[in-house]
N, CA, C and O atoms as a MOPAC input file, in Angstrom:
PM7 MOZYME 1SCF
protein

 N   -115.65000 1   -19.02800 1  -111.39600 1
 C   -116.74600 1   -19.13200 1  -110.47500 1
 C   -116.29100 1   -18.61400 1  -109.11300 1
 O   -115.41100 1   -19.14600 1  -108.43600 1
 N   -117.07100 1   -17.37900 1  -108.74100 1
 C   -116.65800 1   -17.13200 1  -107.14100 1
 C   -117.30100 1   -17.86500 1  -106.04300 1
 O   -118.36900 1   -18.45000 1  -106.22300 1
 N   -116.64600 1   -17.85600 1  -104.82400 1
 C   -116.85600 1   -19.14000 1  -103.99000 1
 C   -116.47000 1   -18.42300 1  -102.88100 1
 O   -115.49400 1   -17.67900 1  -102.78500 1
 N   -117.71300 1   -18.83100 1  -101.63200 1
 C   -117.61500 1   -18.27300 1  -100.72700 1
 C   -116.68000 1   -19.13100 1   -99.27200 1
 O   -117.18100 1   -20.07700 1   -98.66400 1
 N   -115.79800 1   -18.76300 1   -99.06200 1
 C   -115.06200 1   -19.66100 1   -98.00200 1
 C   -116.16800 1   -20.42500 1   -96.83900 1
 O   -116.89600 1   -19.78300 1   -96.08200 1
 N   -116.09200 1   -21.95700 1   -96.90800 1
 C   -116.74900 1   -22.83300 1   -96.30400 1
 C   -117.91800 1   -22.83700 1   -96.33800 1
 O   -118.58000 1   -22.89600 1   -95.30200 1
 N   -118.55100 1   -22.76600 1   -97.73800 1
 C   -119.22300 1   -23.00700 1   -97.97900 1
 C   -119.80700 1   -24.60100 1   -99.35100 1
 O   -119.03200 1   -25.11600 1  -100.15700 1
 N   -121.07300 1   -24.92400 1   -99.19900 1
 C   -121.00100 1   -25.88900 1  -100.09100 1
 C   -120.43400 1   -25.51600 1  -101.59000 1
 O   -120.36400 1   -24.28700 1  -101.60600 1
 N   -120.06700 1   -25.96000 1  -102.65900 1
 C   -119.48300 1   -25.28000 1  -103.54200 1
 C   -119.85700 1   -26.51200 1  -104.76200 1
 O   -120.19100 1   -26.34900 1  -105.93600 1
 N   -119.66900 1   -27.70200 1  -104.02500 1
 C   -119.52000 1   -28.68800 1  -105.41700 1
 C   -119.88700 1   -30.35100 1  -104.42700 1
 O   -119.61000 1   -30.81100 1  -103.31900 1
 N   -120.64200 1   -30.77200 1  -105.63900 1
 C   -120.65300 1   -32.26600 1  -104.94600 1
 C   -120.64100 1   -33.41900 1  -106.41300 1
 O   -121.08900 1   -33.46200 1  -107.55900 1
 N   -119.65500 1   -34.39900 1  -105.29500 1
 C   -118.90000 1   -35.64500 1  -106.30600 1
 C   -120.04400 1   -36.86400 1  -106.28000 1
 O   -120.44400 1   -37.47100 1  -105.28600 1
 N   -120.43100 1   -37.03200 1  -107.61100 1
 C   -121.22800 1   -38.86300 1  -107.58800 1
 C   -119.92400 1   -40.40300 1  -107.37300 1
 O   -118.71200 1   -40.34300 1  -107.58000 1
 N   -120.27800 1   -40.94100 1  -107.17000 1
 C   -119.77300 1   -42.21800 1  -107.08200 1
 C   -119.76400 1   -42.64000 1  -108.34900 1
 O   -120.88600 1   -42.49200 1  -108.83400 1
 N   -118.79100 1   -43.22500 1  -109.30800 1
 C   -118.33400 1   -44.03700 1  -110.39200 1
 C   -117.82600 1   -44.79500 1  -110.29800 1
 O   -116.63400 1   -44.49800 1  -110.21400 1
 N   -118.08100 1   -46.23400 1  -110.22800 1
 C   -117.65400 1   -47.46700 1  -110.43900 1
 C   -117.09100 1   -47.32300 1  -112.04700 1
 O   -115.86400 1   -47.41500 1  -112.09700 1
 N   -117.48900 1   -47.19800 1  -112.84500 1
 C   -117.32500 1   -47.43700 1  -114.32700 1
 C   -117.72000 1   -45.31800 1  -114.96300 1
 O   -118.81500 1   -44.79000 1  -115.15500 1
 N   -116.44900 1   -44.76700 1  -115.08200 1
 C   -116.90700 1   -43.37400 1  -115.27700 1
 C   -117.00500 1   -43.59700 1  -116.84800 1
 O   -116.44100 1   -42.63100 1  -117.36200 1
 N   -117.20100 1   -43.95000 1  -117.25100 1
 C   -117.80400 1   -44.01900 1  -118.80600 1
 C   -119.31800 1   -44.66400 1  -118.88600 1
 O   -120.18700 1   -44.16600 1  -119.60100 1
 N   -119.50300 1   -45.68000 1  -118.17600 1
 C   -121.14900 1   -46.30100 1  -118.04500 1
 C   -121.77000 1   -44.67500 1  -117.27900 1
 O   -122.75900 1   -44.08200 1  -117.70900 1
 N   -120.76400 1   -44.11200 1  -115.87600 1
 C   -121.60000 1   -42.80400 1  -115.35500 1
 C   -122.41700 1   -42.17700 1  -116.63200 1
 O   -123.56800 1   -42.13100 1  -117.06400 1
 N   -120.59000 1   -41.54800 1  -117.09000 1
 C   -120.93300 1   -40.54300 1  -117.97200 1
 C   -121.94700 1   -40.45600 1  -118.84700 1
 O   -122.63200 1   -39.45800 1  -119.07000 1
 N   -122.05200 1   -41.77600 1  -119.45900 1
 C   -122.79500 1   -42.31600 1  -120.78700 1
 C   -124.47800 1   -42.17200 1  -120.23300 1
 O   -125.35200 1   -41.78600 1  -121.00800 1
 N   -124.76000 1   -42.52600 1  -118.85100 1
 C   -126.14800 1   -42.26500 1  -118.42400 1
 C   -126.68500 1   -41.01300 1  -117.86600 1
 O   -127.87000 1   -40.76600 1  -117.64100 1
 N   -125.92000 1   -40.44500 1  -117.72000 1
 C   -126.37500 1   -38.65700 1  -117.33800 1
 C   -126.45400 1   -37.93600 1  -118.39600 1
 O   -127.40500 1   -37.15500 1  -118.43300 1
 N   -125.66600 1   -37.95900 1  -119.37200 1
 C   -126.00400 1   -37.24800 1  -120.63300 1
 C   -127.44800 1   -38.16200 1  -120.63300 1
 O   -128.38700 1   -37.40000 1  -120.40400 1
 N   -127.79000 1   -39.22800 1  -120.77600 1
 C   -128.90100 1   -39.98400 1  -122.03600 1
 C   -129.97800 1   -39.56000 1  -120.78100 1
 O   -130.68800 1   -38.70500 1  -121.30900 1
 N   -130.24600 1   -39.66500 1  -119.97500 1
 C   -130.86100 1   -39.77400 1  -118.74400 1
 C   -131.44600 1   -38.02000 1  -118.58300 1
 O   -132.66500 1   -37.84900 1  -118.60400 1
 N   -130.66000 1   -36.97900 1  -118.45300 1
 C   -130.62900 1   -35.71500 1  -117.73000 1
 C   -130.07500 1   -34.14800 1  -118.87100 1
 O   -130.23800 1   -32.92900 1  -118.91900 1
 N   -129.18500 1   -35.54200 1  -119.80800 1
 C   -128.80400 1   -34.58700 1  -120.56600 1
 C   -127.30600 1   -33.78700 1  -120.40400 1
 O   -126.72500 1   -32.89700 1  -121.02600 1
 N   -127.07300 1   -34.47500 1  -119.42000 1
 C   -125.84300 1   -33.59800 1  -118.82500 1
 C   -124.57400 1   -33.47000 1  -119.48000 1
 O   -124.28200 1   -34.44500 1  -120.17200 1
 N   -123.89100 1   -32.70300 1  -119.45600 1
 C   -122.73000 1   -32.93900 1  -120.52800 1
 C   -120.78200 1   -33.02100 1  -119.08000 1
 O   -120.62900 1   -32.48200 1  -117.98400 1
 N   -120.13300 1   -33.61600 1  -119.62000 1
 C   -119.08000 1   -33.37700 1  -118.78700 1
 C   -117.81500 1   -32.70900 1  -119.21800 1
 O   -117.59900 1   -32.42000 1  -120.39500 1
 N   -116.98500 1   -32.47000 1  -118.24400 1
 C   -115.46700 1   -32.13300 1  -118.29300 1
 C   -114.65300 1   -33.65800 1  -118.15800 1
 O   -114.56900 1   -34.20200 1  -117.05700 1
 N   -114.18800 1   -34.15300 1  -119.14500 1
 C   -113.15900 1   -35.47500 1  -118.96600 1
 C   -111.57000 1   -35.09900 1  -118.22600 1
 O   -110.65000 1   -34.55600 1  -118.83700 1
 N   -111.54400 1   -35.36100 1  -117.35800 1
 C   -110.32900 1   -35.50500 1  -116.64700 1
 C   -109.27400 1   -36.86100 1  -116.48400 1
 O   -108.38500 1   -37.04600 1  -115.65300 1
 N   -109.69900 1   -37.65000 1  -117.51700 1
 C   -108.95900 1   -38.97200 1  -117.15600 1
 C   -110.27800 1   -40.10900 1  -116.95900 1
 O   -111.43400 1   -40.11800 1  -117.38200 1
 N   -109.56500 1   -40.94400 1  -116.19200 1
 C   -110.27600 1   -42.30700 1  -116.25000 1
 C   -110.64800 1   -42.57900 1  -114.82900 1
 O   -110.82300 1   -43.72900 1  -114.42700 1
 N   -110.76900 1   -41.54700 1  -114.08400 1
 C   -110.95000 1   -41.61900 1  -112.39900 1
 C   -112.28500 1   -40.20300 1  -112.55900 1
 O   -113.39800 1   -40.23200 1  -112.03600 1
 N   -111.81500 1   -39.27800 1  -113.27600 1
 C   -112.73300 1   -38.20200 1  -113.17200 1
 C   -113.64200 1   -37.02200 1  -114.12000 1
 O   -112.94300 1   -36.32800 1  -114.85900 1
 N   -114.53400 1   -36.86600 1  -114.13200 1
 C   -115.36700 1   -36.09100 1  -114.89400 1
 C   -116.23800 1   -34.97100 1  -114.14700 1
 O   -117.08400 1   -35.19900 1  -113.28300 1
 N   -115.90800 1   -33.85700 1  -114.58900 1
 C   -116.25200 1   -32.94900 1  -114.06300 1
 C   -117.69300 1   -32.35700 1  -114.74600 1
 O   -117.57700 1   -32.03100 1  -115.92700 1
 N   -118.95700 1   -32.19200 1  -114.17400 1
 C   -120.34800 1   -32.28600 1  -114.67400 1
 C   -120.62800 1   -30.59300 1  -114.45800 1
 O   -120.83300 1   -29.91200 1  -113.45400 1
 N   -120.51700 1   -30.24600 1  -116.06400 1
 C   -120.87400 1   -28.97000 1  -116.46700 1
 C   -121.83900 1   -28.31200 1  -115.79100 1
 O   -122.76000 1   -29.08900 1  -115.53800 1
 N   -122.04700 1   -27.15200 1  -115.36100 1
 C   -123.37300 1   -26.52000 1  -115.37300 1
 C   -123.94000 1   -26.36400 1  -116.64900 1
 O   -123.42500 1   -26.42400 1  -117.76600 1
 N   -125.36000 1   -26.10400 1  -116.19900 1
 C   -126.55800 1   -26.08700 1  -117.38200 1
 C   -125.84900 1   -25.04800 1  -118.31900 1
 O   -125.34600 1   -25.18900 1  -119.43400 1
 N   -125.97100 1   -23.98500 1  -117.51600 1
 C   -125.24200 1   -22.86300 1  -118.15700 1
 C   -124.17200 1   -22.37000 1  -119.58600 1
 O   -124.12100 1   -21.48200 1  -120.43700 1
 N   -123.36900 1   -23.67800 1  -119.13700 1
 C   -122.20700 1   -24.08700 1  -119.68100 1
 C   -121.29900 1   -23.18200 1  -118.89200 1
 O   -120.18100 1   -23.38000 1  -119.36900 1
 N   -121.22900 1   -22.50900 1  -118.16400 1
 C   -120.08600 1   -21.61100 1  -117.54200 1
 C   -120.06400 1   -22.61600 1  -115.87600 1
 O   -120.85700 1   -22.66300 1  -114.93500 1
 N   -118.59400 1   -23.38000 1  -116.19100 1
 C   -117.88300 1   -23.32800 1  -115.60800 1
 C   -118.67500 1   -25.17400 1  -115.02100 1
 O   -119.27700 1   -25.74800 1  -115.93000 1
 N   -118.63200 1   -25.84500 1  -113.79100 1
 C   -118.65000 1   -26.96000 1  -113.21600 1
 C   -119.51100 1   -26.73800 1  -112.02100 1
 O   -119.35500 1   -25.78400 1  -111.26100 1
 N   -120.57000 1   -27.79700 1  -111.86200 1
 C   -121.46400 1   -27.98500 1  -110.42000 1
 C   -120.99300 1   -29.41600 1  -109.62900 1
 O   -121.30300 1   -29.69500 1  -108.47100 1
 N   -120.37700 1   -30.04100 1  -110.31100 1
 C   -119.55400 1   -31.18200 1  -109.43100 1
 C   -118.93700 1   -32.51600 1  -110.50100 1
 O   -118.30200 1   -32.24200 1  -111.51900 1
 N   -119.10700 1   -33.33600 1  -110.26700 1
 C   -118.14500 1   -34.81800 1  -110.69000 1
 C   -118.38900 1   -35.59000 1  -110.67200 1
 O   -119.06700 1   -35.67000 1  -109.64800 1
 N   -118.35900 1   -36.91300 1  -111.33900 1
 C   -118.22800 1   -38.03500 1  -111.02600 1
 C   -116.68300 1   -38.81300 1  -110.90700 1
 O   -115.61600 1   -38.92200 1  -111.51100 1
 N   -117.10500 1   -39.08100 1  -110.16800 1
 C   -115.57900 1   -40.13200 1  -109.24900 1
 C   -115.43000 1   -41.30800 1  -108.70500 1
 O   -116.05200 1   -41.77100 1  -107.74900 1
 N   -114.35600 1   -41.92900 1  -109.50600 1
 C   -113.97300 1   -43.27200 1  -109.49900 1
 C   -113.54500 1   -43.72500 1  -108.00000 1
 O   -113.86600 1   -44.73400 1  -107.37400 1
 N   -112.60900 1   -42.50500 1  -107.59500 1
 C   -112.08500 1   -42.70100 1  -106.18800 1
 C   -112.90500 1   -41.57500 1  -105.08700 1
 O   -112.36800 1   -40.75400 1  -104.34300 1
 N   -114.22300 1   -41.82400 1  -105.25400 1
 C   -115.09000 1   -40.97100 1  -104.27900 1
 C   -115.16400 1   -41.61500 1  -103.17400 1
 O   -115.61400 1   -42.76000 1  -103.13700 1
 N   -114.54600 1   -40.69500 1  -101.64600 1
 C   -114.47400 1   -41.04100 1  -100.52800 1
 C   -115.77600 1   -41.16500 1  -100.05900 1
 O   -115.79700 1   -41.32500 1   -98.83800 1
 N   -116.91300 1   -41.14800 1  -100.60900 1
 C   -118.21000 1   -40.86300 1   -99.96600 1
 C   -119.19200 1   -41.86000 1   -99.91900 1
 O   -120.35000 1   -41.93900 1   -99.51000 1
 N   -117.87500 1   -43.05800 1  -100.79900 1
 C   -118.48800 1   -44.46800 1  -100.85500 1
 C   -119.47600 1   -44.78400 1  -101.97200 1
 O   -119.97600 1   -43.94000 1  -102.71600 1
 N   -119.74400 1   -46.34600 1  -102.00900 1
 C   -120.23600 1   -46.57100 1  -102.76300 1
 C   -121.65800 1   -46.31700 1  -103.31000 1
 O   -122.51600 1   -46.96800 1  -102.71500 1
 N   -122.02200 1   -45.67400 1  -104.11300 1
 C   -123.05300 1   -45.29000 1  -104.51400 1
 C   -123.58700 1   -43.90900 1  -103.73300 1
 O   -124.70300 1   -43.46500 1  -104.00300 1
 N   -122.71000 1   -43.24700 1  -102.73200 1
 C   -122.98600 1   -42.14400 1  -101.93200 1
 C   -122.08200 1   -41.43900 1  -103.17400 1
 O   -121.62900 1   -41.88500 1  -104.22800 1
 N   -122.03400 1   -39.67500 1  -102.30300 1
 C   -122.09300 1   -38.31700 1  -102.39400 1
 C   -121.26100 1   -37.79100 1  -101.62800 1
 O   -121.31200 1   -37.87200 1  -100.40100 1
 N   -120.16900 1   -37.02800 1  -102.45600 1
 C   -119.00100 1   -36.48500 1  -101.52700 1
 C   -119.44500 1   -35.36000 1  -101.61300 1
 O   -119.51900 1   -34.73400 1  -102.67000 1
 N   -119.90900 1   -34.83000 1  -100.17100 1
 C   -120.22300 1   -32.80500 1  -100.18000 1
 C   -118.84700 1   -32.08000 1  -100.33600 1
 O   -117.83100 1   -32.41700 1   -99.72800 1
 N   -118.93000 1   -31.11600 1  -101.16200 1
 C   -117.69600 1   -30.31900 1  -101.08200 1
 C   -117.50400 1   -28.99700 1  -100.88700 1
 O   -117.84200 1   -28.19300 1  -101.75600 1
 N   -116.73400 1   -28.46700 1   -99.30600 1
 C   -116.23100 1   -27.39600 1   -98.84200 1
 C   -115.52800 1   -26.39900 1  -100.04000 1
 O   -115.04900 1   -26.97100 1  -101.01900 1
 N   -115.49100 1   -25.49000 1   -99.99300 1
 C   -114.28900 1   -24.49400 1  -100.63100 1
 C   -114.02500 1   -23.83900 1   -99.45200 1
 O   -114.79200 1   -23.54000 1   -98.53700 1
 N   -112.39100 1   -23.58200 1   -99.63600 1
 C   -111.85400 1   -22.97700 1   -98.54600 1
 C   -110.89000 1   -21.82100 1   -99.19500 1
 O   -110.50900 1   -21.88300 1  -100.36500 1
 N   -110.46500 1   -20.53200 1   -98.10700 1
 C   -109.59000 1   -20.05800 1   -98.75200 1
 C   -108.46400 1   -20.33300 1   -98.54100 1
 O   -107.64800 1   -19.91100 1   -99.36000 1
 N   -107.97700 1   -21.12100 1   -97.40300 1
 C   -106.79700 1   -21.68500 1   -97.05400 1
 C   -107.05400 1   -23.14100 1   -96.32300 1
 O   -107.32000 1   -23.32400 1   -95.13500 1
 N   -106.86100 1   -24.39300 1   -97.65100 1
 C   -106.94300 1   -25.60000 1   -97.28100 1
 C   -105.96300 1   -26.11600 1   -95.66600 1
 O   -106.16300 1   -26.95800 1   -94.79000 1
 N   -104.87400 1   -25.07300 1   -95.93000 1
 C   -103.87000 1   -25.66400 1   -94.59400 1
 C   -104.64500 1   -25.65500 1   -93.33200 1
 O   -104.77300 1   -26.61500 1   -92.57200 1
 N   -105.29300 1   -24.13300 1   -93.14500 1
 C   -106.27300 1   -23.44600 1   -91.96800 1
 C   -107.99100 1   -24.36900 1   -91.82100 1
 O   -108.72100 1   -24.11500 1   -90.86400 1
 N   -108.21800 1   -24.93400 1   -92.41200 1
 C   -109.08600 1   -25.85100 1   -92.46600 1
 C   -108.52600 1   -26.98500 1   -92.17900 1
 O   -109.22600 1   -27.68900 1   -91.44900 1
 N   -107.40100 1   -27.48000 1   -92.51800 1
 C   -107.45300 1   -28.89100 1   -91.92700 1
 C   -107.38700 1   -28.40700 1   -90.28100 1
 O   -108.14100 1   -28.84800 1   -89.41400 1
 N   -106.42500 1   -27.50800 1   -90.08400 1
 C   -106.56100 1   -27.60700 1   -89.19100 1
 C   -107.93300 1   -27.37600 1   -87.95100 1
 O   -108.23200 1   -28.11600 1   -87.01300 1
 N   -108.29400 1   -26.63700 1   -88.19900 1
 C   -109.35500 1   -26.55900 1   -87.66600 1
 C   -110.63900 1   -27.21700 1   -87.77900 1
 O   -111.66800 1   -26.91100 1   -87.17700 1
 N   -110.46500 1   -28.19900 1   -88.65300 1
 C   -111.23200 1   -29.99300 1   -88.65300 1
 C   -110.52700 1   -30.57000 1   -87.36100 1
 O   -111.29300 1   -30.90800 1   -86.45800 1
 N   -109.22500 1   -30.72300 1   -87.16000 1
 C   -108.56100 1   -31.17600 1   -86.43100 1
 C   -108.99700 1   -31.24300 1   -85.01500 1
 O   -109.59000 1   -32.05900 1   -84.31000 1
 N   -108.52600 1   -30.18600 1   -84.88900 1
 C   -108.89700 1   -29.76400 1   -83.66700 1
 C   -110.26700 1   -29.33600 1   -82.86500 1
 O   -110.52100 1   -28.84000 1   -81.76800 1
 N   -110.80000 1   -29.66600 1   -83.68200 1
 C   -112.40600 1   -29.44200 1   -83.27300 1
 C   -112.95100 1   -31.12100 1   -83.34900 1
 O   -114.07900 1   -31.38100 1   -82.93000 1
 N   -112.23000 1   -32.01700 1   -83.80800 1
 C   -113.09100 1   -33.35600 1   -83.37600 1
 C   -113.31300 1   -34.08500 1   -84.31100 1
 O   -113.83900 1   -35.18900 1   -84.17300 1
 N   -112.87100 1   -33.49100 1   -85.66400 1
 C   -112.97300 1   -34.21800 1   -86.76900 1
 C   -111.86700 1   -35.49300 1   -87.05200 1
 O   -110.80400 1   -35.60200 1   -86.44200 1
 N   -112.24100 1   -36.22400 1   -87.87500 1
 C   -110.74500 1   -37.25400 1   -88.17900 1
 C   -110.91000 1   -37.28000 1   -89.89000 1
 O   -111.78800 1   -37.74400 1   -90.61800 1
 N   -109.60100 1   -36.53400 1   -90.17200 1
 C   -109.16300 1   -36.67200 1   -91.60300 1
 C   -109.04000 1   -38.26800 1   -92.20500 1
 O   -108.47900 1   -39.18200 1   -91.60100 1
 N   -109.50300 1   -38.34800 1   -93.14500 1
 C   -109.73900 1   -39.32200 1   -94.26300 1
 C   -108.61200 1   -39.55500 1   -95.05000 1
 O   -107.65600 1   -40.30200 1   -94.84000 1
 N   -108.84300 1   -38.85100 1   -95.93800 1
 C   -107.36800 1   -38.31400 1   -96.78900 1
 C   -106.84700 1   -36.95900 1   -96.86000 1
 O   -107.47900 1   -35.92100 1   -97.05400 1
 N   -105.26900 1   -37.16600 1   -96.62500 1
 C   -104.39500 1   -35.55600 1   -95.67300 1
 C   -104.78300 1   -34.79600 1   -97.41400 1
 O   -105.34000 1   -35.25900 1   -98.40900 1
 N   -104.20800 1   -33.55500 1   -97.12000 1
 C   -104.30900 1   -32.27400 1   -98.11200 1
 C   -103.50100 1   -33.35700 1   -99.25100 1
 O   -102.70800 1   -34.28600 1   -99.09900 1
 N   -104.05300 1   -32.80400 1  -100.27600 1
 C   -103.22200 1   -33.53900 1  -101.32000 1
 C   -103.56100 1   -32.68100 1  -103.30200 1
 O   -104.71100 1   -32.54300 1  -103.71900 1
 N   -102.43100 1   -32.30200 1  -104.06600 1
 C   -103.00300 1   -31.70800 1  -104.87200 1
 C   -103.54000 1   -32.47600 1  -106.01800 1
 O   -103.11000 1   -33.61000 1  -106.22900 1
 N   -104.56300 1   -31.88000 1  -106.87200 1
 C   -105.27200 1   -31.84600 1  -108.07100 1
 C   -105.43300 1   -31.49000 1  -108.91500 1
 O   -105.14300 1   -30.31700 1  -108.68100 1
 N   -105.79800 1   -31.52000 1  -110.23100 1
 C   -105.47000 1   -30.28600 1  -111.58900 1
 C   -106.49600 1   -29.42000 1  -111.09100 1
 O   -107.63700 1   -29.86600 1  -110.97600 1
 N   -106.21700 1   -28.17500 1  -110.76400 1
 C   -106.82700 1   -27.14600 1  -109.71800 1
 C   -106.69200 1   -26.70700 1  -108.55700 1
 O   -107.03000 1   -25.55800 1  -108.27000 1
 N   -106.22700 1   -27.46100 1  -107.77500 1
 C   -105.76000 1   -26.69100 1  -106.73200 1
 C   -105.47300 1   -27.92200 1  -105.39500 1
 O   -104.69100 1   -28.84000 1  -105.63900 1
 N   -106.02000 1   -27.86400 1  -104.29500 1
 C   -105.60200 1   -28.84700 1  -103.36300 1
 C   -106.58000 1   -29.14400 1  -102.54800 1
 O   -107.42800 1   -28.27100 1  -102.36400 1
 N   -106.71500 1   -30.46000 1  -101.84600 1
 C   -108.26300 1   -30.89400 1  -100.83800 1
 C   -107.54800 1   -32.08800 1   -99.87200 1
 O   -106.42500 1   -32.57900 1   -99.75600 1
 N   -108.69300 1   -32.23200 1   -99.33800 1
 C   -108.66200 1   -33.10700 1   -98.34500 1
 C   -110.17500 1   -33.56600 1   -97.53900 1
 O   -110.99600 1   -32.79700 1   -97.04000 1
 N   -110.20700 1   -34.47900 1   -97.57700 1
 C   -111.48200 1   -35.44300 1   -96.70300 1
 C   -111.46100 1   -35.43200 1   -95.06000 1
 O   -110.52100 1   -35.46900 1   -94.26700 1
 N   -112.54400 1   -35.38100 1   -94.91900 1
 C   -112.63700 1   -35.87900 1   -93.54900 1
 C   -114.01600 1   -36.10800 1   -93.10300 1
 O   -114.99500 1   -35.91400 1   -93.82300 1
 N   -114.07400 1   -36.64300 1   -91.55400 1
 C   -115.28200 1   -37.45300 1   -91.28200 1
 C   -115.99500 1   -36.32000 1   -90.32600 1
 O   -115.15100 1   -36.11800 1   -89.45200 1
 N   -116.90300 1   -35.65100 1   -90.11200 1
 C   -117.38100 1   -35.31600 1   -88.93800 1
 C   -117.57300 1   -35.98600 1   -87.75400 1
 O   -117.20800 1   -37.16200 1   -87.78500 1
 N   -118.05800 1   -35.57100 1   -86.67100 1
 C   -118.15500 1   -36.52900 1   -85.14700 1
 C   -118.64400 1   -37.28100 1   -85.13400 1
 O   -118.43100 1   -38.17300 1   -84.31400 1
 N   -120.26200 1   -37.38200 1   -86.70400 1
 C   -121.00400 1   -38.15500 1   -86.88900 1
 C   -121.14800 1   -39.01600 1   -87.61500 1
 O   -122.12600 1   -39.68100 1   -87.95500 1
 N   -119.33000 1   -39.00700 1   -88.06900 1
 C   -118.87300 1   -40.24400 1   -89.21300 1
 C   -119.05300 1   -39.56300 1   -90.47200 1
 O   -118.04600 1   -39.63900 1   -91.17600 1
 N   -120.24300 1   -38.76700 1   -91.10600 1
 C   -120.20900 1   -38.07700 1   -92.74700 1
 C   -118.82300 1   -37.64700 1   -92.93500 1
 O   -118.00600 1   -37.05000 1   -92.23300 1
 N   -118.82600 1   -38.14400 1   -94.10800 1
 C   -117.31000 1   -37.62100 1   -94.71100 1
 C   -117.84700 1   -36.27600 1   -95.69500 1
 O   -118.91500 1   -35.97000 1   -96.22600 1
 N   -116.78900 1   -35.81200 1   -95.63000 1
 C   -116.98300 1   -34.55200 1   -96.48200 1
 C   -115.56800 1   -34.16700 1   -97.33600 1
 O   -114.54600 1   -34.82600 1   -97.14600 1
 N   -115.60400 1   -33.15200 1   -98.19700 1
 C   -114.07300 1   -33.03000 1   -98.49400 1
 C   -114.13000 1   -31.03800 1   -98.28500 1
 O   -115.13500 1   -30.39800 1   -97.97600 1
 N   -113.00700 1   -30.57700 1   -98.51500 1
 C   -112.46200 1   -29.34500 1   -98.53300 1
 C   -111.48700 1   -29.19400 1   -99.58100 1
 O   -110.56800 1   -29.98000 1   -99.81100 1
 N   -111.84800 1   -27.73200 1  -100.43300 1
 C   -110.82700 1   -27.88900 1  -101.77100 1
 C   -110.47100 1   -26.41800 1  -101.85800 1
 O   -111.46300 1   -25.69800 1  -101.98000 1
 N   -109.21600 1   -25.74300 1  -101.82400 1
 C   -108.81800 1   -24.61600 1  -102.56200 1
 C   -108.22300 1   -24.10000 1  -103.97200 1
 O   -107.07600 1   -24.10500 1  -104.42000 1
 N   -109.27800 1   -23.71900 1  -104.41900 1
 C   -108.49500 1   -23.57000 1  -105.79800 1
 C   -107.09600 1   -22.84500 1  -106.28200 1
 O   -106.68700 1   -21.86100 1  -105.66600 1
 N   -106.41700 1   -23.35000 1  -107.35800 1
 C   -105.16400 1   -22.61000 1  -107.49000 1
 C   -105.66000 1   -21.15100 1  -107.88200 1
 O   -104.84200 1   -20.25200 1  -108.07300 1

């Protein structure tokens, strides 16, 4: 999937229980997932080519909220420039099966994340 630097790219649901998630979006919407473990599921496009976002056990976007997600082409150059423009990081760069991200809050408190793929 090509991805345009800082732009929206992907957004995470909240999972308390990612098997009760999973189990109601298929029955519900139909949706089918990518299993990543017991924290994460990655929610196919219709298409079947490739992922439109997740459900997540450890979603910074809180409970029952929505983590928006950045793509970047250089996660380092984005934090920084969250930084320094007024933002306050959440959770620092950190990697993933795929590549590497990091959270943060805007001025107006929304958290958001940023992810570069490997």
């Amino acid at each position: 999937m090509e991805s345009t630097h800082h732009t929206i790219a992907d957004v995470e649901l909240a999972a308390d229980d990612l098997a009760v998630s999973t189990a109601f979006y298929a029955a519900a919407f139909g949706w089918s997932v990518d299993d990543y473990g017991p924290t994460y599921a990655g929610i196919r496009a219709s298409s079947g080519d490739g992922e439109v976002g997740g459900l997540n056990t450890s979603n910074s976007g809180g409970p029952g909220g929505a983590l928006v997600l950045l793509t970047s082409d250089d996660v380092d150059a984005s934090l920084a420039a969250v930084e320094t423009t007024g933002g306050r990081v959440v959770t620092p760069v950190e990697a993933y099966s795929g590549g590497r991200r990091f959270t943060f809050a805007d001025p107006a408190g929304t958290v958001l994340g940023v992810f570069q793929s490997d």
